[in-house]
Every structure is written in C-alpha cells, then in structure tokens.
C-alpha positions as CSV (number, residue, x, y, z in Angstrom):
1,X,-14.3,-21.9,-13.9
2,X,-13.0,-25.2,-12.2
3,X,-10.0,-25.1,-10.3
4,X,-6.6,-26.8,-11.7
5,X,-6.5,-30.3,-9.9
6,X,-3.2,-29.3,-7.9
7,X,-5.5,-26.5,-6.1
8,X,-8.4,-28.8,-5.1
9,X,-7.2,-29.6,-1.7
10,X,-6.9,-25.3,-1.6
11,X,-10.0,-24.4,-2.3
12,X,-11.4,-26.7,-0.7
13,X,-10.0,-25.8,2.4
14,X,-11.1,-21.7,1.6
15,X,-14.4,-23.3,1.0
16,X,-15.1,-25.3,4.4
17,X,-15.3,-24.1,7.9
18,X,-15.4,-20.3,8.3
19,X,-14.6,-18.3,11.8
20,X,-15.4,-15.5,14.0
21,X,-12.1,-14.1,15.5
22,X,-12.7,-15.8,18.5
23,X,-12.4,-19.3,16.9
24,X,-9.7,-18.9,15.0
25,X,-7.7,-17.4,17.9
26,X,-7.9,-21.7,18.7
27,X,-8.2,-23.1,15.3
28,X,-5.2,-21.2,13.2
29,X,-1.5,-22.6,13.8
30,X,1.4,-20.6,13.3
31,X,2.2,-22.3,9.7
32,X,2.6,-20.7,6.3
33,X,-0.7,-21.1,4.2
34,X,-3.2,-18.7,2.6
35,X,-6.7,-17.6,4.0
36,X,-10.0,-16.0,3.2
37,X,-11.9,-13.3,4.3
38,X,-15.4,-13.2,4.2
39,X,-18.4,-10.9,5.3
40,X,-21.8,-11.6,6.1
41,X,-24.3,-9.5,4.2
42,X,-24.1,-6.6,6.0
43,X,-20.6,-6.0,5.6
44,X,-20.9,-6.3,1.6
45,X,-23.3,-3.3,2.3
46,X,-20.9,-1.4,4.1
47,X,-18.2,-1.8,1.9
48,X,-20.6,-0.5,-0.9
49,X,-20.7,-3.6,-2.6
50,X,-23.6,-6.0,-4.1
51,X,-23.9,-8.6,-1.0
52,X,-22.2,-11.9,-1.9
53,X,-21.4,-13.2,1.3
54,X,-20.8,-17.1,0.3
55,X,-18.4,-15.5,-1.7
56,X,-15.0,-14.2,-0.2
57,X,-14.0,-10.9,-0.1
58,X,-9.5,-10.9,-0.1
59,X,-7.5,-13.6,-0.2
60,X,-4.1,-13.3,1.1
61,X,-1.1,-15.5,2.2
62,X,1.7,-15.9,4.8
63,X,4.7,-17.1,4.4
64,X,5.5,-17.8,7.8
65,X,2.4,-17.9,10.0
66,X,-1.4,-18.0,9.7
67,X,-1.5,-16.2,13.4
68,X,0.7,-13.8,13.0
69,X,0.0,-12.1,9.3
70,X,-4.0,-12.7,9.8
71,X,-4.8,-12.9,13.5
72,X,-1.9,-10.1,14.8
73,X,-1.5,-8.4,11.7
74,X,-5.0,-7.9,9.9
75,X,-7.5,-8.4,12.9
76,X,-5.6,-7.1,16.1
77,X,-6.5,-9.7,18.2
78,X,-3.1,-10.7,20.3
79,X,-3.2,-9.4,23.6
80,X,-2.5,-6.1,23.2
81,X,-5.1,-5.7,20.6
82,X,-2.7,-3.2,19.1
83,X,-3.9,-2.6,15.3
84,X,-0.8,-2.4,12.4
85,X,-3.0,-1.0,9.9
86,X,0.3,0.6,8.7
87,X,1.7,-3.1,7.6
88,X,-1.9,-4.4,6.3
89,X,-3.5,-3.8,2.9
90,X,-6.6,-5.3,3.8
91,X,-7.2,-3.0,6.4
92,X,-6.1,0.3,4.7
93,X,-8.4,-1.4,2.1
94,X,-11.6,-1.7,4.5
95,X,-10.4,1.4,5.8
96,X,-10.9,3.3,2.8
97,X,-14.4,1.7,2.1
98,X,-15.5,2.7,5.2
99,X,-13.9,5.8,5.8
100,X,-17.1,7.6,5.5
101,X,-20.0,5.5,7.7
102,X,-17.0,5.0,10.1
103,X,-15.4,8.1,10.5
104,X,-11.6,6.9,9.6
105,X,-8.8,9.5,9.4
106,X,-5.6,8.3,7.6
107,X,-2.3,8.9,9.6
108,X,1.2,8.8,8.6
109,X,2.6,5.3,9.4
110,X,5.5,6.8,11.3
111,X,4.9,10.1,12.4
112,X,7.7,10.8,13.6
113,X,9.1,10.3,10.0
114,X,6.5,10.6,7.9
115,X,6.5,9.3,4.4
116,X,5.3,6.6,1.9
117,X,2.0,7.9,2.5
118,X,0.2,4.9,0.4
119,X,0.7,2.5,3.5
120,X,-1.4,5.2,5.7
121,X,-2.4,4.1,9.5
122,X,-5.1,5.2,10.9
123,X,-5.8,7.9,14.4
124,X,-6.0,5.5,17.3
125,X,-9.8,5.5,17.6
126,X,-10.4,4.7,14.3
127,X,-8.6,2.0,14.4
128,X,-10.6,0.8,17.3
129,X,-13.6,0.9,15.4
130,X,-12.0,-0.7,12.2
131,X,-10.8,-3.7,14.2
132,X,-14.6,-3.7,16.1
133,X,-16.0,-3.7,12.7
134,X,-13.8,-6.7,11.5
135,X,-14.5,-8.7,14.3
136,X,-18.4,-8.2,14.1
137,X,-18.7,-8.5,10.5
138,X,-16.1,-10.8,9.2
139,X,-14.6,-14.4,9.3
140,X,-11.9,-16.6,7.9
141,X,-11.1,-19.6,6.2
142,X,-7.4,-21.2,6.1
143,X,-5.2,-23.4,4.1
144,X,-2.1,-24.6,5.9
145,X,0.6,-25.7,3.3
146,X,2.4,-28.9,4.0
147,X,5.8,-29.6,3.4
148,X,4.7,-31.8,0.1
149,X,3.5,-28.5,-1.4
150,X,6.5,-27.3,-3.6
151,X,4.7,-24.7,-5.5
152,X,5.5,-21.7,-4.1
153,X,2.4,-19.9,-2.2
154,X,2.4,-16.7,-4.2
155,X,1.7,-18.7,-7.6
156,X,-1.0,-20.5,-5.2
157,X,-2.4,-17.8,-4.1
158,X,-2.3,-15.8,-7.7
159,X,-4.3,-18.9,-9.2
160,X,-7.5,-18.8,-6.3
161,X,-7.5,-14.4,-6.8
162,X,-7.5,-15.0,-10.8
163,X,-10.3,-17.1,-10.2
164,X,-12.5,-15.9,-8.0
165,X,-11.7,-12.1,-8.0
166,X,-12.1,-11.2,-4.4
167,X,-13.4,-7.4,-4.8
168,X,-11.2,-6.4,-1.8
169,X,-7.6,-8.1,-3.6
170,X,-6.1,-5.6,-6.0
171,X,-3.0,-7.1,-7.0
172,X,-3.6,-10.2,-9.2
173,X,-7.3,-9.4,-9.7
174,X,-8.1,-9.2,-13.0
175,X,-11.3,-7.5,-12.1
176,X,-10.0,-4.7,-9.5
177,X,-12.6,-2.3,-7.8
178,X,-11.3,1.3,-9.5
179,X,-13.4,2.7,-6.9
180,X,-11.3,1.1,-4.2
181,X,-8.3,2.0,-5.7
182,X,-9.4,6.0,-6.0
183,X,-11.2,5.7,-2.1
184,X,-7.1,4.0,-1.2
185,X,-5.6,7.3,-3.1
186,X,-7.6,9.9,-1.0
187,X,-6.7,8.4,2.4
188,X,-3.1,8.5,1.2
189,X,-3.7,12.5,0.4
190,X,-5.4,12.4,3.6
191,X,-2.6,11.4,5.9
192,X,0.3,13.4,3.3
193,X,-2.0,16.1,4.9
194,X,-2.1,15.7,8.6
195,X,1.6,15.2,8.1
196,X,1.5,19.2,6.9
197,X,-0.4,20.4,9.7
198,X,1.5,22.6,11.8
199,X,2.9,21.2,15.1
200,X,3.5,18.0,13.4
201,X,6.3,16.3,12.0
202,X,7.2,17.7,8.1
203,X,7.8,15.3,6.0
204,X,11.2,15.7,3.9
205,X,10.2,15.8,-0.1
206,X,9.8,11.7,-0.7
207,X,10.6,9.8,-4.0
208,X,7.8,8.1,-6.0
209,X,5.9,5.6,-3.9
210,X,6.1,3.3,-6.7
211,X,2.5,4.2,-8.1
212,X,3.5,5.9,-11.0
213,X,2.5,9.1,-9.6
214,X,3.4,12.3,-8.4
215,X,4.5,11.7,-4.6
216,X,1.5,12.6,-2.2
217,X,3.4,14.8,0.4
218,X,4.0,17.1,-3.4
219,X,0.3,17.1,-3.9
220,X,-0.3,18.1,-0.6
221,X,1.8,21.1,-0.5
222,X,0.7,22.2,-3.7
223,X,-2.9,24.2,-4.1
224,X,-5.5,21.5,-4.3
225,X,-7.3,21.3,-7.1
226,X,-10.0,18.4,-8.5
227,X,-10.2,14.8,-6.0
228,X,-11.9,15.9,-2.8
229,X,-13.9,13.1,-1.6
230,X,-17.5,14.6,-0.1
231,X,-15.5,13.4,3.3
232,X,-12.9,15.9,2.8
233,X,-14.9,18.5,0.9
234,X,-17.2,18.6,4.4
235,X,-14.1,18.9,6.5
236,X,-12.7,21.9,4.8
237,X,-16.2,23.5,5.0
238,X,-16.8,23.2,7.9
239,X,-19.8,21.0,7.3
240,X,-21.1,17.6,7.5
241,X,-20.6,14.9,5.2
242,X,-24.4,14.4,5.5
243,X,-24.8,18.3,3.5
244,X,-22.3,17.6,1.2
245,X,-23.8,14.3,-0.1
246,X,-27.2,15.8,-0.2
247,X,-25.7,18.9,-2.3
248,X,-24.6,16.0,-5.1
249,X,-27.7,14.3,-5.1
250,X,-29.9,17.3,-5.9
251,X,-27.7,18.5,-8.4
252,X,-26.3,15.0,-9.6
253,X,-28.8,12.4,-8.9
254,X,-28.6,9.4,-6.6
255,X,-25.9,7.1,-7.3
256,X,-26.8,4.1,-10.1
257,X,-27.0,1.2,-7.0
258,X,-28.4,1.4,-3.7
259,X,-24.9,1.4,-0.7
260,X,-22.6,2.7,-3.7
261,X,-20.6,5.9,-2.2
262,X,-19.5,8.9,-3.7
263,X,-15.9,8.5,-4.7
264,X,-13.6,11.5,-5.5
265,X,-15.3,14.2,-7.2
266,X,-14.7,15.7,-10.3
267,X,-14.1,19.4,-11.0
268,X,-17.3,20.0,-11.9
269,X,-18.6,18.5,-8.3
270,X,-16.5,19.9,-6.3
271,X,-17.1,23.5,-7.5
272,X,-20.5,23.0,-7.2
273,X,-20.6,22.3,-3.5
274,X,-18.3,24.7,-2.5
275,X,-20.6,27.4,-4.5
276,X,-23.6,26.3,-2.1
277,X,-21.8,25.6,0.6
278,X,-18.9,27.8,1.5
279,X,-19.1,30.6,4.2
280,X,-21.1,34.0,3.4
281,X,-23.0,32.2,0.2
C-alpha cells in the first residue's frame, strides 16, 4: 500500500536512520513529531511474534517533545533512569509480552491510591529489567514536524498505524494482536490484586476504566473463576511457571508456532492444572 503523497517526507523519515538509546539521547530534539520502534530479531521472538525486524513494532507521537515522551517517558534514560511505565502504553505493552520470560509483576500506578488498574506499573526491579531489555533490543526512528505541517499529528500518525499495523499499536490498528490485549488484561487483574493484599493500600470501589468492563479491583475481590494466565496459575500453586506450561502441553499440545505463549486459560485449562498440580494430589 503506497503512502498518500502528504506522508512521504513521514515515512520516509520512520524508514531511514534507526538508534540504540545511546544515539538518540544526541540525535532527538525536544520537538513534537512521531517515532518508531523497532526490534532486532530477537526481540520479535520475545514478544512471541513472527521476527520482522525491518518492520516496526509501535508507532507513537508527541505533541510536545521527541525526548521527553520517547527518551524520558518510554525508555528511562534521563539521568535518573527512573521508569514511568504507569504513563507509557508501550511499556505496559512490552510488559505484558514479556511478563513471563522476564518475570514482570504489575503494580498499582499510585499505591498509595490505587486505582485505574489498566495503566498498571510495574515492582521496581522489573522495571529495571524491562528498561534493560528496551535498551538491548530495540531502536528508534523519528519524524520531527515542522511548523509547515498543519495536519494535525494524531491524523498523521493514524494514517502510518493504518498502514503498516505495528503489532505492538492497538489503538488505530486495524489488525490488533487480541493476544496482547488479553496478556494487557491479566497484568491489570494482576496489580487490582497486589492492591488487595493485606498491608497494602485498599483500593475504594473504582468506576469503569473505560473498557467496557466490569472494574478490575470488583473482579479481584470477587472469587476467581476462568483467566489465570499459566504465570499466575504457578504463583497460586506454589509452583513454577516452567510445571504449569508443561502440564498444558501434555494435555493440550504445543502451541501452533514456535515463541507463541500461553495466553489466559480457559476453564477447561485451568481446572486441569490445578487437578495435577494442587497440594495433597
């Protein structure tokens, strides 16, 4: 699909010169544009995903500046190397991909007043490894819009997602990654959770978090019934993930393509493991 003329100069730009978080700490300027993130081969693998690495994996855009939405925001790499991934979709979006091989546990944004569970942070040390993970695997392209530019960047920026259907962007996509979006759900259960564990802060009963679903912190109160990921099965246990994912591949099979990750389980899944695995069987 060829680009509109208007966006030539755009994707261009997405299109050229890639770099590590060390270059673009001296190439991006604090301007409003849109960038690209891509991963070498590895990090398709990771994410569970057939490796495409020419092609990008999230497009996003600032409307104020390039450093501080993609550098500061995204990658943590101002000085304090402090990670927001609270304030970044593309990180609780890696996040949830890689919850498993990298051992992420969601948080509550703001413990101290928990809620809006969807925009989930992550335990200190996870973070850590997220941000180690993004600065090993991926890299970044930019376009900076000039002052000729009248479109407005989020039609821009709508036009390169419908287009090339970055499997990481969600909104705009008109090819989203369902398991992403299910694998985004269960860390949101996750940190409604650890919101409920006693000694910390409980969470007052929230609205809807504009999902169309019952709020999470209701969910997690409640008995839990089917949509344990293996992840959370094996915590509950008491076992390790390891177990649990070998208890669905005897019964189950292997999953249809090699680096593809179990997702949340059905009923049917879940009962099974907990009838091989649960104390005194």
């Amino acid at each position: 699909m060829d680009p509109p003329p208007q966006l030539s100069d755009v994707f261009d730009a997405l299109l050229s010169t890639r770099w590590n978080v060390d270059q673009a700490r001296k190439r991006l300027q604090p301007v409003p544009g849109l960038y690209a993130i891509y991963g070498d081969a590895d990090a398709w693998h990771d994410l569970g995903l057939e490796p495409r690495p020419e092609n990008a994996l999230y497009v996003g855009k600032s409307e104020s500046s390039l450093v501080g939405r993609d550098l500061t925001t995204h990658f943590a790499a101002d000085k304090t190397g402090k990670a927001r991934t609270g304030s970044s979709t593309v990180r609780r979006s890696f996040a949830a991909l890689l919850s498993d091989s990298l051992d992420l546990q969601a948080t509550p944004r703001n413990p101290g007043k928990p809620g809006k569970y969807s925009h989930y942070a992550l335990t200190a040390a996870g973070d850590a490894r997220l941000t180690a993970w993004m600065h090993e695997r991926l890299t970044l392209a930019a376009w900076e819009k000039t002052t000729g530019v009248a479109q407005p960047l989020s039609d821009i920026e709508s036009a390169v997602i419908r287009c090339w259907k970055p499997p990481i962007n969600i909104q705009m996509n008109p090819r989203p990654l369902q398991r992403l979006k299910l694998a985004r759900e269960a860390m949101a259960r996750q940190a409604a959770a650890s919101a409920l564990v006693p000694g910390n802060s409980t969470p007052s009963t929230p609205g809807r978090d504009g999902s169309g679903e019952e709020p999470v912190a209701a969910q997690a109160r409640m008995p839990r019934g089917p949509g344990f990921t293996p992840v959370e099965l094996a915590r509950e246990l008491g076992k390790d993930p390891k177990t649990v994912r070998h208890v669905l591949r005897t019964r189950y099979g292997p999953l249809p393509h090699p680096g593809d990750r179990w997702g949340v389980l059905t009923a049917e899944q879940e009962n099974h493991v907990r009838a091989r695995l649960a104390p005194g069987t």
